[in-house]
FITORNU-315363 format. One line per field, with one value per residue (C-alpha): x, y, z; residue in three letters; residue number from 1. Coordinates in nm, 2 decimals, padded with zeros to 4 digits. Example, Ala and Ser with C-alpha at 12.3 -4.5 7.8 and 13.67 -1.06 7.14 Angstrom:
<sites>
u <- 01.23|01.37
v <- -00.45|-00.11
w <- 00.78|00.71
residu <- ALA|SER
num <- 1|2
</sites>
This chain:
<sites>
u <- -05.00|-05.01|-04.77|-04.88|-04.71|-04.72|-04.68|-04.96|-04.79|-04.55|-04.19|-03.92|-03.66|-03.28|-02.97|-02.97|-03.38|-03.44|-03.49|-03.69|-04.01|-04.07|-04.43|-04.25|-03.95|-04.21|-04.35|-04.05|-03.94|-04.18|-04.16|-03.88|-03.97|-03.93|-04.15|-04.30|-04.31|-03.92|-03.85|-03.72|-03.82|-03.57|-03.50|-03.28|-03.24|-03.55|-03.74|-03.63|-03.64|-04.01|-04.10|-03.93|-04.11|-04.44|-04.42|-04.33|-04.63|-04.82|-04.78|-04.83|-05.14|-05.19|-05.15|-05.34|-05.66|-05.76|-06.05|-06.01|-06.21|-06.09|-05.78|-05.61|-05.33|-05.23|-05.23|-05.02|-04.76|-04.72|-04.72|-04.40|-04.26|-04.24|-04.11|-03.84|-03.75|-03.69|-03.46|-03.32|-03.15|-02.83|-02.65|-02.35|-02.03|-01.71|-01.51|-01.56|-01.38|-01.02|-00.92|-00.60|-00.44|-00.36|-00.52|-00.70|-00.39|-00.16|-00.35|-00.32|00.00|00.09|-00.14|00.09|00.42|00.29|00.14|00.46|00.68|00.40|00.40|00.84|01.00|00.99|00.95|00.82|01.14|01.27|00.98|01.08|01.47|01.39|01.15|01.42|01.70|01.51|01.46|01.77|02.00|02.11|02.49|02.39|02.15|02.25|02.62|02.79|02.71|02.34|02.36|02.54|02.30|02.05|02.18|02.21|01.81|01.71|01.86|01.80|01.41|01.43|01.59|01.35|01.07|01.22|01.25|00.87|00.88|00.68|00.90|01.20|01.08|00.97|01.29|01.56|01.84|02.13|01.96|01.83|02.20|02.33|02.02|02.08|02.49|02.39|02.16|02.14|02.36|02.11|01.77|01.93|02.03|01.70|01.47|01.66|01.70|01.33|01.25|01.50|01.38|00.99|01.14|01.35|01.69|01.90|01.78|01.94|02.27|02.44|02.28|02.45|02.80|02.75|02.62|02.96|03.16|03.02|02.98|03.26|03.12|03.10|02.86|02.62|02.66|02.54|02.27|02.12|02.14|01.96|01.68|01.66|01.57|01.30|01.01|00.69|00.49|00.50|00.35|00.54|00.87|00.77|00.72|01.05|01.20|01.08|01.19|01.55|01.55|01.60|01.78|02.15|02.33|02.67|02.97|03.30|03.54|03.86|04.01|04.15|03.79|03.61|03.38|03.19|02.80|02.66|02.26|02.18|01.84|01.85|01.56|01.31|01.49|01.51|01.13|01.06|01.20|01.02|00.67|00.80|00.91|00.58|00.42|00.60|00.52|00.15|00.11|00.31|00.07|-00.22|-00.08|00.06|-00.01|00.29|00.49|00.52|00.58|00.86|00.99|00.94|01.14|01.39|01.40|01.42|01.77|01.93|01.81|02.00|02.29|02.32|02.30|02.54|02.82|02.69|02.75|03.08|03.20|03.05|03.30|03.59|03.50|03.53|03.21|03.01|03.19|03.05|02.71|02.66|02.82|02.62|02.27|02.36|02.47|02.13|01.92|02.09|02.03|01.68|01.62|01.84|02.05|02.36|02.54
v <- -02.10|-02.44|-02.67|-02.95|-03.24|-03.25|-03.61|-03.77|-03.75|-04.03|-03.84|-04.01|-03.84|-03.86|-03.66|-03.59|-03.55|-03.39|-03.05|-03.19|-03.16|-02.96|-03.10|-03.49|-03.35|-03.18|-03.49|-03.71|-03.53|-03.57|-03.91|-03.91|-03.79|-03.38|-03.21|-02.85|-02.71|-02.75|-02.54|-02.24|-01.89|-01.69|-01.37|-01.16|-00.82|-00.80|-00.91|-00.69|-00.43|-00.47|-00.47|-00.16|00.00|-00.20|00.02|00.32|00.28|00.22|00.53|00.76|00.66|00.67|01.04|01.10|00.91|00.85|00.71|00.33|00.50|00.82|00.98|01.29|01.32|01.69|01.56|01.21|01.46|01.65|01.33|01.21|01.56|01.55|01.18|01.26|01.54|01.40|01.10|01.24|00.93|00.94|01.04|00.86|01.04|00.84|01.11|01.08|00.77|00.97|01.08|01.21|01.55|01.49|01.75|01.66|01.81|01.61|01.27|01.31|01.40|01.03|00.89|01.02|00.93|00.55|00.52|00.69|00.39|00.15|00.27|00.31|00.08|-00.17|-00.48|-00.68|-00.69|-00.83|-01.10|-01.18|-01.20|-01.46|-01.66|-01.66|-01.78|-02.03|-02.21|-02.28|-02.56|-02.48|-02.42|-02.15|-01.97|-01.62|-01.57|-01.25|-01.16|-01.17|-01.02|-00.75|-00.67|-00.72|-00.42|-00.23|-00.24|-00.22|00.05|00.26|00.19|00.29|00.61|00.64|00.69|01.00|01.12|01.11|01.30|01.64|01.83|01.75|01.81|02.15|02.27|02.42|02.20|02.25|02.23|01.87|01.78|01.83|01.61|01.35|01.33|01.38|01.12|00.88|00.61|00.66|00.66|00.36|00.18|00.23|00.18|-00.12|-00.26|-00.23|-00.46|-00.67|-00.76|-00.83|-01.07|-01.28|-01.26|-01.31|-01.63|-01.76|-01.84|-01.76|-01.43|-01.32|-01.47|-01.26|-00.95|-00.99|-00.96|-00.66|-00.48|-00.64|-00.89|-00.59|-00.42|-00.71|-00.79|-00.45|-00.44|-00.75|-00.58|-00.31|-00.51|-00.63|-00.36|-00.21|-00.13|-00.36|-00.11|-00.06|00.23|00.42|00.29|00.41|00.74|00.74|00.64|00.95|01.19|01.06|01.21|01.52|01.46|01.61|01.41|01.36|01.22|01.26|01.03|01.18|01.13|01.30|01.37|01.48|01.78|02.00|02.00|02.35|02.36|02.74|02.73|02.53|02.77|02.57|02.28|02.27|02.39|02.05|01.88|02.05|01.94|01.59|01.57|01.69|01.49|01.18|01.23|01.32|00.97|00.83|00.98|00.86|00.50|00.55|00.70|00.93|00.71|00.45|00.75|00.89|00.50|00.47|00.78|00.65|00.31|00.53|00.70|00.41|00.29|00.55|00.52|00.13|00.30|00.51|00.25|00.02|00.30|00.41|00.01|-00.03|00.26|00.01|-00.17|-00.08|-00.22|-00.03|00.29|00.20|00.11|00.46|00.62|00.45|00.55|00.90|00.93|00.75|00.97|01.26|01.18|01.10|01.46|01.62|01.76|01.70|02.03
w <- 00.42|00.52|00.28|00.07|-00.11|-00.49|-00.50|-00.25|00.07|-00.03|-00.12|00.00|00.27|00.29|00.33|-00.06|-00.14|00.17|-00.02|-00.25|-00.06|00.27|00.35|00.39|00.54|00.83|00.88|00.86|01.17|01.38|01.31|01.43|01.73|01.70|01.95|01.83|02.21|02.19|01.88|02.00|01.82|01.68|01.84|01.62|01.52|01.25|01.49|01.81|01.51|01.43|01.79|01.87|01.53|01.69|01.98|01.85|01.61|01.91|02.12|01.82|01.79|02.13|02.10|01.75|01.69|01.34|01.24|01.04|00.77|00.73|00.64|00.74|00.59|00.73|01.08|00.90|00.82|01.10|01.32|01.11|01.07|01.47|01.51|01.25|01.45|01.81|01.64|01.31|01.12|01.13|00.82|00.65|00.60|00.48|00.58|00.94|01.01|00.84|01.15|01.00|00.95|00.59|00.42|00.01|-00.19|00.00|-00.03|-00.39|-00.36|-00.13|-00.45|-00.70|-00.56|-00.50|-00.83|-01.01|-00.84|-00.90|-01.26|-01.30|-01.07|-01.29|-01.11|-01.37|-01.49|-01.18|-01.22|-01.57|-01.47|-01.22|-01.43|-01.70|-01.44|-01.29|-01.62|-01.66|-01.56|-01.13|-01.28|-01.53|-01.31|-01.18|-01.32|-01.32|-01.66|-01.62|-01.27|-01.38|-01.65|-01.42|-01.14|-01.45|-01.56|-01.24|-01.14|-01.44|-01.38|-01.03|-01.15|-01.39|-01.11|-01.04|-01.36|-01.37|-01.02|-01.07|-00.81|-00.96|-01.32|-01.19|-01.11|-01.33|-01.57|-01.32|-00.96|-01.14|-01.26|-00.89|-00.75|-00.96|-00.92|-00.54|-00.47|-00.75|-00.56|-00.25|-00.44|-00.61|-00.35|-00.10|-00.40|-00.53|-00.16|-00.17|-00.47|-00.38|-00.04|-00.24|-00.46|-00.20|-00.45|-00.22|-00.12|-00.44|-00.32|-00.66|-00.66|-00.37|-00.48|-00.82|-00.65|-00.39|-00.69|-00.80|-00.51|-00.26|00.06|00.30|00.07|00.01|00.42|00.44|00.21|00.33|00.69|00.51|00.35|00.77|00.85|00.56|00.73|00.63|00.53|00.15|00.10|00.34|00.15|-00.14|-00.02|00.14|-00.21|-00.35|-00.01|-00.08|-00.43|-00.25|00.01|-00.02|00.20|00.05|00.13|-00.06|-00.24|-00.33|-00.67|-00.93|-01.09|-00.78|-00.87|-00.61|-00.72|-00.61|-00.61|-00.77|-00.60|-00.24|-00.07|-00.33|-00.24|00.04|00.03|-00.12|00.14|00.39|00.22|00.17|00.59|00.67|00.44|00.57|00.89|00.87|00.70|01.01|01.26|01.02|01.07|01.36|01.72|01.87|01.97|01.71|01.45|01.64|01.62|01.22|01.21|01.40|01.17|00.88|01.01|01.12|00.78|00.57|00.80|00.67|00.30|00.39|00.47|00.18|-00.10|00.11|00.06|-00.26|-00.40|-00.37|-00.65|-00.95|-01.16|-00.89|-01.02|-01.35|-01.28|-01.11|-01.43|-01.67|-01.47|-01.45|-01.78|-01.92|-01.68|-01.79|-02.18|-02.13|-01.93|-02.17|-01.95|-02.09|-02.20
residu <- UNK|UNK|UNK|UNK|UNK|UNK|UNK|UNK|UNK|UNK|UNK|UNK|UNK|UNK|UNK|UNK|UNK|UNK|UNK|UNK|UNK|UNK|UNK|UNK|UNK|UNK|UNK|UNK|UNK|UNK|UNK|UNK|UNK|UNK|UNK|UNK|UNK|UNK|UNK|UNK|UNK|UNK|UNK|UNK|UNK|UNK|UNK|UNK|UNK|UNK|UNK|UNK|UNK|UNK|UNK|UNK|UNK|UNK|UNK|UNK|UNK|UNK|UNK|UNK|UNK|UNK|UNK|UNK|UNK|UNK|UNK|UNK|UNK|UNK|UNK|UNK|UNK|UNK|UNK|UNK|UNK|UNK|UNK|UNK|UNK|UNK|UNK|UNK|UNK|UNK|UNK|UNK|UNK|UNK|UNK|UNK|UNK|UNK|UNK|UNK|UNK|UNK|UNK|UNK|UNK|UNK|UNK|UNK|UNK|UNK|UNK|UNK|UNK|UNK|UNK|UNK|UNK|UNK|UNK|UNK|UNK|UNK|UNK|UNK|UNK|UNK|UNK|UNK|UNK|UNK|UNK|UNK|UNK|UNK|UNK|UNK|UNK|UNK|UNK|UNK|UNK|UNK|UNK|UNK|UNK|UNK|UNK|UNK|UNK|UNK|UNK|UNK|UNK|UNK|UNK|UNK|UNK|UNK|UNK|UNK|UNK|UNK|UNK|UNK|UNK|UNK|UNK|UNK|UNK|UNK|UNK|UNK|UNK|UNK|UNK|UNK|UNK|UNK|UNK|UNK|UNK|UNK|UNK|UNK|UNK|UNK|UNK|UNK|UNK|UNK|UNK|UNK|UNK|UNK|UNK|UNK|UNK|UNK|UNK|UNK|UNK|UNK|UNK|UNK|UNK|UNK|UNK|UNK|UNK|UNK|UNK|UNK|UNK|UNK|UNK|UNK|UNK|UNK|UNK|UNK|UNK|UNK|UNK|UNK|UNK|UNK|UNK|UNK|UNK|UNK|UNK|UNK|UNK|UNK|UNK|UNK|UNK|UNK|UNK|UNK|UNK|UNK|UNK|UNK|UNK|UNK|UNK|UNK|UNK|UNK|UNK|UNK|UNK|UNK|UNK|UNK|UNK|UNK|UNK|UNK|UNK|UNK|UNK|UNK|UNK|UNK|UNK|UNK|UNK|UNK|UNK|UNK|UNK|UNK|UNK|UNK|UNK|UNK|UNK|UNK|UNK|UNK|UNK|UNK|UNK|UNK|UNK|UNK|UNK|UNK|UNK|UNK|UNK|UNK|UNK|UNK|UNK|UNK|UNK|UNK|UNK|UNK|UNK|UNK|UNK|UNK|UNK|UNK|UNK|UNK|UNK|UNK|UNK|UNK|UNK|UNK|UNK|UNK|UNK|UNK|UNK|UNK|UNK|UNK|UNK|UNK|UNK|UNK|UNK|UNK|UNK|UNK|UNK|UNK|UNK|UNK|UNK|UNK|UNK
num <- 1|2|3|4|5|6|7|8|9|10|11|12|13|14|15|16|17|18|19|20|21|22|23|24|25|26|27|28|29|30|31|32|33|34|35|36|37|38|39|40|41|42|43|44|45|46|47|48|49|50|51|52|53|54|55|56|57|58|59|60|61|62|63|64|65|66|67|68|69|70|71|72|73|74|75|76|77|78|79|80|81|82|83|84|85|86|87|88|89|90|91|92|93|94|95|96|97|98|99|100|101|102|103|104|105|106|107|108|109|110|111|112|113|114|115|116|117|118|119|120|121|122|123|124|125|126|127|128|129|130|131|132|133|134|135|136|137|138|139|140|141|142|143|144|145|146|147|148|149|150|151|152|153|154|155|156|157|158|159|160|161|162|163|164|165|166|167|168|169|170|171|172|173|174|175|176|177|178|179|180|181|182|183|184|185|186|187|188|189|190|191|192|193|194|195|196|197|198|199|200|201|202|203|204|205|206|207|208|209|210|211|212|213|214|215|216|217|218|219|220|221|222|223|224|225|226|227|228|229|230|231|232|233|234|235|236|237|238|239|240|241|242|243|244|245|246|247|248|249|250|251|252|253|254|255|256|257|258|259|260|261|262|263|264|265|266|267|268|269|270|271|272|273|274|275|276|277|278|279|280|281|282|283|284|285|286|287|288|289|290|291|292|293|294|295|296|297|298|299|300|301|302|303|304|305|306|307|308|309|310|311|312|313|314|315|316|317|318|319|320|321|322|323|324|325|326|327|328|329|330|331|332|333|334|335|336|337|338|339
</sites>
């Protein structure tokens, strides 16, 4: 349909009316000198597309003739019954592009774990602290007090993701009560190592002068190393947050109130941990090739060796002896495991 000008062929054209009117703009062109034997036809999918169906259309009815003006329909059918046949469209499946070993059930079980430290770990408390430090005057912001306080909030809602862990809820009062004296300093210290490193705290100078008095130099050196050496991806460190609940791997202090924490049911336990390795490392080789898993895994020991000597230097102060005590004791209160 040819175009026409509503206004007598007398619209004016420029950079901001030009849209106004697409019978002056036409001619404003070639005005301007446009030549039509220069314009060059666009040749893009659609159209290679309708060609292709063009030619398809034309060699089926190549092989059936059918009369303009008269149908027959049973022959229509079995003339798109055949086509549909020899080139079947091809069907869409989501699940094709997974080309992991992760079975449904343990999906849902990576699901859970992420959303119960998404859900627990509290780190809108670690947004708040810093919002409320950094309104205050630069000599008031991060003192001991406050630092303290804040070690002591985070680390009970780190704890508190494990309280929420299914596995460990489904096993008995006392094999929970040795987990928890077992790992609570390592679950602490990867999952708060963790937060830390999202919220950049120790780029506060003051924050790490407070934290090395509660903690002692080596141990904040140590932890920072630590932080280092986190690997990037998130959701594989909170995974790893929840495999360390299990993981008895301790070392011990000697003192006068050292107690021996015996775990009356290891095989399930240890059955735990067996489903949490393989888990782990079926999400590696989903992220992963071969190679590069083997190399996370590797990261992740050298990782809790580094935990290791922070909690082992941590010990020699005394606040950090505290901290631990007060998390336990609040974990154990809000299980009700207390005796």
């Amino acid at each position: 349909v040819p175009s026409k000008c509503n206004f007598g062929d007398h619209c004016e054209i420029n950079i901001n009316s030009r849209r106004a009117c697409s019978h002056c703009r036409l001619a404003k062109c070639f005005e301007s000198g446009m030549n039509i034997e220069m314009i060059r036809s666009s040749w893009n999918n659609e159209t290679k597309k309708k060609q292709k169906e063009k030619r398809t259309t034309d060699s089926t009815s190549s092989a059936v003739s059918v009369k303009p003006n008269e149908t027959n329909q049973p022959q229509v059918v079995h003339l798109l019954t055949e086509i549909f046949y020899v080139c079947p469209l091809p069907t869409l499946n989501l699940l094709q592009a997974d080309q992991s070993t992760l079975t449904v059930d343990q999906w849902n079980h990576l699901s859970n774990l992420v959303h119960c430290f998404d859900e627990y770990s509290g780190f809108s408390l670690v947004q708040d602290f810093i919002n409320e430090q950094t309104i205050l005057p630069p000599k008031f912001r991060f003192k001991y007090t406050s630092v303290t306080k804040f070690f002591t909030s985070m680390m009970g809602n780190i704890q508190l993701v494990f309280e929420k862990n299914r596995d460990l809820l489904s096993l008995s009062s006392s094999d929970r009560t040795a987990l928890l004296r077992d790992t609570v300093e390592y679950t602490t210290s990867v999952g708060g190592a963790y937060i830390l490193r999202q919220a950049h705290l120790f780029d506060y100078p003051a924050f790490s002068e407070s934290a090395e008095l509660i903690f002692r130099p080596a141990a904040v050196a140590a932890t920072k190393r630590l932080i280092d050496q986190l690997d990037p991806d998130i959701i594989f460190m909170k995974i790893i947050c929840a495999v360390i609940a299990f993981l008895v791997s301790n070392y011990t202090v000697y003192s006068s109130e050292t107690v021996s924490h015996n775990l009356p049911d290891a095989i399930k336990i240890i059955r735990v941990q067996d489903m949490y390795t393989e888990l782990v490392w079926r999400y590696l080789l989903y992220k992963h090739n071969a190679q590069d898993a083997v190399l996370c895994f590797t990261n992740l020991l050298r990782c809790l060796l580094l935990v290791h000597d922070s909690i082992v230097k941590s010990h020699e102060a005394r606040q950090f002896n505290e901290l631990m005590d007060n998390v336990v004791e609040s974990t154990e209160h809000k299980l009700n495991l207390q005796k």
